[in-house]
N, C-alpha and C positions, 0 to 999 in steps of 0.2 A: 633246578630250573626255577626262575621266579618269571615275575613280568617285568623286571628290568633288564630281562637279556633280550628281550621283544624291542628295546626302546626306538631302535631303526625302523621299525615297519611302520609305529605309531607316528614318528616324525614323518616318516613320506606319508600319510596320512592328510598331517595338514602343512603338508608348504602348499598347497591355496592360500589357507591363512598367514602362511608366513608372507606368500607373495602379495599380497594386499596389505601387509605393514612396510615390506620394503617399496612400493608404491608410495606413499603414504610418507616415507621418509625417516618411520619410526625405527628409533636405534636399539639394536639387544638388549644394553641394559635399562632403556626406557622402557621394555617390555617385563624384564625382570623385575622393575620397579613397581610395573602393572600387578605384577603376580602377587606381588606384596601386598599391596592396599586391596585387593581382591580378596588374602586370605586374614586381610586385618576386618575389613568389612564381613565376612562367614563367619568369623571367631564371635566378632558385634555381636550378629542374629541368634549364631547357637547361645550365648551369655542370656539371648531374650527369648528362649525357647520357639526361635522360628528354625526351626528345623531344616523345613524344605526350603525353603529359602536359603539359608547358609551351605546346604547341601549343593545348591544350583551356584553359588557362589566361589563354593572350595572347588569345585569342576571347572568353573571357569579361569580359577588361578590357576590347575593341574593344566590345562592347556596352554593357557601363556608361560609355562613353567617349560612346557615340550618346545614351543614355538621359537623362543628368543635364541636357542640351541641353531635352529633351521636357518636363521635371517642372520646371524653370523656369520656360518659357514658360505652360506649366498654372497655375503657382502665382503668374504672377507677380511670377517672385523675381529676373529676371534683372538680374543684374549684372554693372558693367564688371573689378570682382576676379574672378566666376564665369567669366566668359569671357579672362581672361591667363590662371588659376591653369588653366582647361582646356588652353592651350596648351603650358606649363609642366609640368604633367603627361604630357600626351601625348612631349612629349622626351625624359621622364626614361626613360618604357616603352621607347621607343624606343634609348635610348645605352642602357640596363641590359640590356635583349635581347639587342641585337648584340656588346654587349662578352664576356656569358656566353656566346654559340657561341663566340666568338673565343678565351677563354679554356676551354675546355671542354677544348681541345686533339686535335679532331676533324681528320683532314685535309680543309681547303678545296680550295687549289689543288694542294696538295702531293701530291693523290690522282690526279691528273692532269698530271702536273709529273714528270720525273725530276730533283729536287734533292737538289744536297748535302746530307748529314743536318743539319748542321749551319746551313742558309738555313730549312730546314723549318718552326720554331715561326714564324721572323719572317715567311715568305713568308704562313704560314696564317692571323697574327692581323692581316698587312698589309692584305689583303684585306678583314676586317672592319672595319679600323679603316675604310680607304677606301668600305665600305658604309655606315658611321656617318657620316663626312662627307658622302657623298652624301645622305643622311638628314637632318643637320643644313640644309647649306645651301639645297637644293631649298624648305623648310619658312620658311628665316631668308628668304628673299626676300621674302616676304611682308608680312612685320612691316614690313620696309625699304621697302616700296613705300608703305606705308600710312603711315609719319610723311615720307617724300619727297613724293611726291608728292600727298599729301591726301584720301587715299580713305578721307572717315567715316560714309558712310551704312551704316543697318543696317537688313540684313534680317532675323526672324526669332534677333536678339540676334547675328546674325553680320555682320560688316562686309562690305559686297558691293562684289566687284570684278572687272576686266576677270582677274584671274589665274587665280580659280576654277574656269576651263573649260579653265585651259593646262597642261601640261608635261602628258605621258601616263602619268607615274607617280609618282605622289603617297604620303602616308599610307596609306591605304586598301589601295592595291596594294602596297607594302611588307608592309603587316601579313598580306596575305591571303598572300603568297607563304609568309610566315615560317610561316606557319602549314600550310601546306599540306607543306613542305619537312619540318615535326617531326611531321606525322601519317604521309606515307608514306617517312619516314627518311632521303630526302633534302634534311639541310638544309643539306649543305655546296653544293648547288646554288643554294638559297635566295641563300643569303650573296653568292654571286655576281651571280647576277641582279640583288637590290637594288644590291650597288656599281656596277652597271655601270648599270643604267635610271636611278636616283636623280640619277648625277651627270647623264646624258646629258638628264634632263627639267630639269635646272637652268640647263643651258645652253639651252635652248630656251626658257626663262621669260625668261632676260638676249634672247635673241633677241628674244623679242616685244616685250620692254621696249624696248630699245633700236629698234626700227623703229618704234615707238609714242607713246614718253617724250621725242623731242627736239624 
């Protein structure tokens, strides 16, 4: 179970807000677009050690991330470009996030580490880089299973499959952590956490696949 098999309750949540962009006349992928320059502006603040600010910002793209889902299905409008260009976006928030803490030049592990001065930058931005891999691949699994194996039924404009309920930390817990780590100032904790859950729920997706897929 993660928090991406919740993803229905969190959407009926905010179709107020969806229903005030379809007011408004604004189209999904103008919303998807929003997401973007929302988590391109967070990634900005975290690079400039505003914390809570990028924090408030990665939230607000996490929402219009849920929303343009909602005002589709409303309109209509769903499409198979809508839903890559969603996924596609969702990666970029994610690598442009992690890369700005990393490059921020906060200490990650190096704050808890007695290291050489000079292991320092690389031990701090290793760490993210290995939270962004963790990030990337946990995510890339997905797409893989869906052209291997042939999972094209769709639910709700989303492709439903046995993975949805697997690996215990997905999207969602990444983003929540990040967020929570630049509200109460630690987010070299953040950093951590995600490298370490992200990769360990990837290996638990290959687990299930592989007891399942032969």
């Amino acid at each position: 179970m993660n928090i991406t098999s919740l993803r229905p309750k969190f959407t009926r949540c905010l179709e107020p807000l969806a229903g005030i962009f379809i007011k408004l006349g604004i189209s999904p992928n103008m919303i998807t677009a929003l997401s973007l320059i929302a988590g391109i502006i967070a990634a900005y603040l975290f690079f400039n050690r505003m914390f809570p600010a990028g924090a408030l910002m990665l939230l607000l793209s996490a929402v219009l991330d849920l929303t343009d889902g909602s005002v589709a299905r409303a309109k209509g409008k769903e499409s198979r470009f809508g839903a890559v260009i969603d996924w596609i976006v969702d990666k970029y928030v994610d690598g442009i996030v992690i890369i700005a803490i990393g490059l921020s030049g906060i200490p990650i592990i190096s704050g808890i580490m007695n290291l050489p001065p000079q292991y320092i930058p690389v031990a701090d931005f290793a760490v993210a880089a290995f939270a962004l891999f963790g990030s990337m691949i946990n995510t890339f699994i997905k797409p893989v299973v869906y052209a291997e194996a042939g999972f094209q039924e769709r639910e709700d404009g989303k492709i439903n499959d046995p993975l949805e309920g697997v690996g215990f930390f997905g999207r969602p817990e990444t983003i929540i952590i990040l967020i929570l780590g630049g509200l109460t100032g630690i987010i070299w904790v953040s950093v951590i956490i995600v490298a370490v859950c992200t990769n360990l729920s990837a290996i638990q997706r290959i687990i299930y696949l592989y007891q399942n897929l032969r």
